[in-house]
C-alpha positions in Angstrom: 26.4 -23.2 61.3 27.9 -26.8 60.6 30.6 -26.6 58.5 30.8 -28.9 55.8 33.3 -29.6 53.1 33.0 -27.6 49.8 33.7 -29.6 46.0 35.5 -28.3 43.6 34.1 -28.1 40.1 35.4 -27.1 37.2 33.3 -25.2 34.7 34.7 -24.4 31.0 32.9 -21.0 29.6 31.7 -22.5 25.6 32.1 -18.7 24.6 35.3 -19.1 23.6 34.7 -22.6 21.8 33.9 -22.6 18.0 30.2 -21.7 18.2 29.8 -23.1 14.9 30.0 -26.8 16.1 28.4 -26.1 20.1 27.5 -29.5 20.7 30.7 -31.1 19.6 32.8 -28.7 21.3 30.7 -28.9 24.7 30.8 -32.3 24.9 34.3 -32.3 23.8 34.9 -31.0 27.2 32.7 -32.9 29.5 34.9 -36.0 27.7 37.8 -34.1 29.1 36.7 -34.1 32.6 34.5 -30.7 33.0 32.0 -30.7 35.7 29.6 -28.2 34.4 29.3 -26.4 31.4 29.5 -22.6 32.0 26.9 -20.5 29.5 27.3 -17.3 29.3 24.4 -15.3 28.0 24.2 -11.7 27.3 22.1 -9.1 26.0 24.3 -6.2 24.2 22.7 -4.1 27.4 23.4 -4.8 30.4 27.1 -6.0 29.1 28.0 -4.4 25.6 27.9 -7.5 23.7 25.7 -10.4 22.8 26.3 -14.2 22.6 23.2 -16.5 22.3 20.0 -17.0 24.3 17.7 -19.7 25.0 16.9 -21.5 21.6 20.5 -22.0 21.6 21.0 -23.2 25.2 17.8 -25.5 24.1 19.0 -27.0 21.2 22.7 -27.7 23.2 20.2 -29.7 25.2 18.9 -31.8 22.7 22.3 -32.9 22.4 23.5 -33.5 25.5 21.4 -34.9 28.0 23.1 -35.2 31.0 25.7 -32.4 31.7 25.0 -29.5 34.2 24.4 -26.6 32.6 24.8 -23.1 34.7 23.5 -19.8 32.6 24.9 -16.7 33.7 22.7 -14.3 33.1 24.4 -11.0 31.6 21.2 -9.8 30.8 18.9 -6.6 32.2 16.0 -8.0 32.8 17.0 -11.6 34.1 13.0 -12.6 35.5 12.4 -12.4 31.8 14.5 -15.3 31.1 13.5 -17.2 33.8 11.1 -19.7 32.0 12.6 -20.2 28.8 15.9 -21.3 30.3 14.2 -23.5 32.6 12.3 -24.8 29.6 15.7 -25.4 27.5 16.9 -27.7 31.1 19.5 -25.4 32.9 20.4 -26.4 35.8 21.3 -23.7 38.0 20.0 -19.8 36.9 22.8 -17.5 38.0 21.7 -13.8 37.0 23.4 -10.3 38.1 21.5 -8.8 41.4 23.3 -5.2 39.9 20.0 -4.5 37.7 17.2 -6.1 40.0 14.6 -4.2 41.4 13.8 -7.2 43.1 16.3 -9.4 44.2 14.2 -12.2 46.2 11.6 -12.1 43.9 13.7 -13.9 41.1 15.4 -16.2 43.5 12.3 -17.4 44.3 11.0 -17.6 41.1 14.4 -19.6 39.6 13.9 -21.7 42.5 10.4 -22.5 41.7 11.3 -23.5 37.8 13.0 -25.9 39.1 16.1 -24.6 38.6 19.5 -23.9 41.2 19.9 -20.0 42.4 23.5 -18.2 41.7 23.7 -14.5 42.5 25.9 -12.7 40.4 28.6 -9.6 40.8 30.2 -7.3 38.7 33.9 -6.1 39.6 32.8 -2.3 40.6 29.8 -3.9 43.0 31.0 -4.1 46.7 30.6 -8.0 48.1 28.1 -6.5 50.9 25.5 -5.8 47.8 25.4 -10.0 47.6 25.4 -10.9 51.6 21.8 -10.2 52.3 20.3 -12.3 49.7 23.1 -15.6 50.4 20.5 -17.5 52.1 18.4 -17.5 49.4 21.1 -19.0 47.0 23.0 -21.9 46.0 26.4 -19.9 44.8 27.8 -16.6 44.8 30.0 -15.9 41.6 32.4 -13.4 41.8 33.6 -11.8 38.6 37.3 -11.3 37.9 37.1 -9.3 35.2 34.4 -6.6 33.6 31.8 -9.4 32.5 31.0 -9.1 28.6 34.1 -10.2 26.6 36.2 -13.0 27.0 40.2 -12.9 27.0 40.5 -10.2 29.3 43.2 -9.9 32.2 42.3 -11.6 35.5 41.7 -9.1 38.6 43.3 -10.5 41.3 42.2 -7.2 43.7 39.0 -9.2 43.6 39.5 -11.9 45.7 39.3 -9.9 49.0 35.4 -10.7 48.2 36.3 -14.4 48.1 38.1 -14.7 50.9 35.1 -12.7 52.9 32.5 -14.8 51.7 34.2 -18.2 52.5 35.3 -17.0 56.2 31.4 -15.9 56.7 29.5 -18.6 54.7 32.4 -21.5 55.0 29.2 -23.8 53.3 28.7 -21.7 50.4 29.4 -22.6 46.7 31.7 -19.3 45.4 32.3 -19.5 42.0 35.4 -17.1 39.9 35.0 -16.3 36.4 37.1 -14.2 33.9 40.8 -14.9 33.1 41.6 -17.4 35.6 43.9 -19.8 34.3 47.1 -21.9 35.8 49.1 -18.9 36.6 46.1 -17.7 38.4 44.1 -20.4 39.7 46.6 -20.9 42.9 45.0 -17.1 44.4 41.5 -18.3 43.6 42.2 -21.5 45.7 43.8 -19.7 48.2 40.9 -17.2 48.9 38.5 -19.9 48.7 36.5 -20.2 45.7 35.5 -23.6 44.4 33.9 -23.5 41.5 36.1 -22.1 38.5 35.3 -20.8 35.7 37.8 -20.9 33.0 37.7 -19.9 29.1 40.3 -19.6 27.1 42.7 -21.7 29.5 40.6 -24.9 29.0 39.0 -24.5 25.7 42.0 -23.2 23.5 43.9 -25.3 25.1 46.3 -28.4 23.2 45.2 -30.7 26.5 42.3 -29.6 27.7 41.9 -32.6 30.3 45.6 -31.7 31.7 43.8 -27.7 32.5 41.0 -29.4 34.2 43.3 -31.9 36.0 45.5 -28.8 37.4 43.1 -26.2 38.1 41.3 -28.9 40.0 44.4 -30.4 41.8 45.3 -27.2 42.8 41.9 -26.0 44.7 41.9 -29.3 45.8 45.4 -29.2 47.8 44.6 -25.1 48.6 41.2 -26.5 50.5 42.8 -29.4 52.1 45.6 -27.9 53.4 43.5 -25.3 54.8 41.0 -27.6 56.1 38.1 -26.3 53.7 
């Protein structure tokens, strides 16, 4: 396999951003340097608790046209969700492979909507559940904490999987989520992930463009001093 260089891209989760005011908040952060907007949707079944769905993703849309917008899919039945987020303009469709019967079958079906693949796992899920399916994919994310609630502590026995994937796939997009921050972004780097998700960090954050700026800096020093 060529190897090519990896980006880094920074990803603010809106769940922890005044839902009242979405659109203001979201592009409050693309104005203060996000790369993507990180939405995390879920269904009070397959996680126990429930954020928005696609009208809301949709009318986001309306107001802002450009940003990249990944869903993360806490949901059961993620082929059902397939059109209508592809309908409301996400960009990349990354679902959980834990409750698939079918695996390819909605990688190929994300694909053809149009929309980028990302294969999702839960902390308990072992990283050798995700390997066989990595072709089909654009990005693995690898959850740090128990996917459902914000705020919670960041599990740093997790990155193990990180550091697997990039050795094997040294191409592949692997994106973290749940409780990283600036005390823990410097492991993330350092196992290889480079697209981060980050919450509370960012969002609650005074100076939201000095988060961004440091948990980009320090992926980007991690990859380039390890020749990622």
């Amino acid at each position: 396999m060529e190897k090519k260089s990896v980006s880094c891209m920074i990803g603010p989760s809106i769940l922890n951003s005044d839902l009242s005011c979405l659109s203001d908040e979201s592009q409050r952060l693309i104005d203060n340097g996000a790369d993507y907007l990180h939405l995390d949707v879920m269904d009070g079944h397959f996680v126990p608790n429930m954020t928005f769905g696609h009208p809301v993703v949709k009318c986001l849309r309306n107001k802002i046209k450009e940003a990249f917008f990944e869903s993360h899919m806490m949901v059961s039945n993620p082929e059902k969700w397939i059109e209508p987020m592809a309908d409301s303009s996400v960009n990349q469709y990354t679902f959980h492979i834990e409750p698939c019967e079918d695996v390819p079958t909605v990688c190929r079906k994300v694909r053809e909507a149009g929309m980028k693949v990302g294969l999702a796992i839960k902390p308990n899920t072992p990283v050798e559940a995700v390997e066989e399916y990595i072709e089909m994919a654009d990005l693995v994310l690898i959850m740090t904490v128990e996917p459902g609630f914000g705020g919670q502590k960041f599990m740093n026995d997790m990155m193990p999987k990180v550091r697997h994937l990039r050795k094997n796939y040294p191409n592949l997009n692997i994106e973290v989520d749940g409780g990283v921050d600036l005390k823990t972004i410097q492991c993330c780097a350092e196992a290889g992930a480079n697209w981060i998700v980050a919450g509370t960090a960012i969002v609650k954050s005074e100076n939201p463009n000095h988060v961004i700026c440091s948990l980009r800096a320090t992926v980007q020093n991690s990859f380039s001093k390890n020749d990622l």
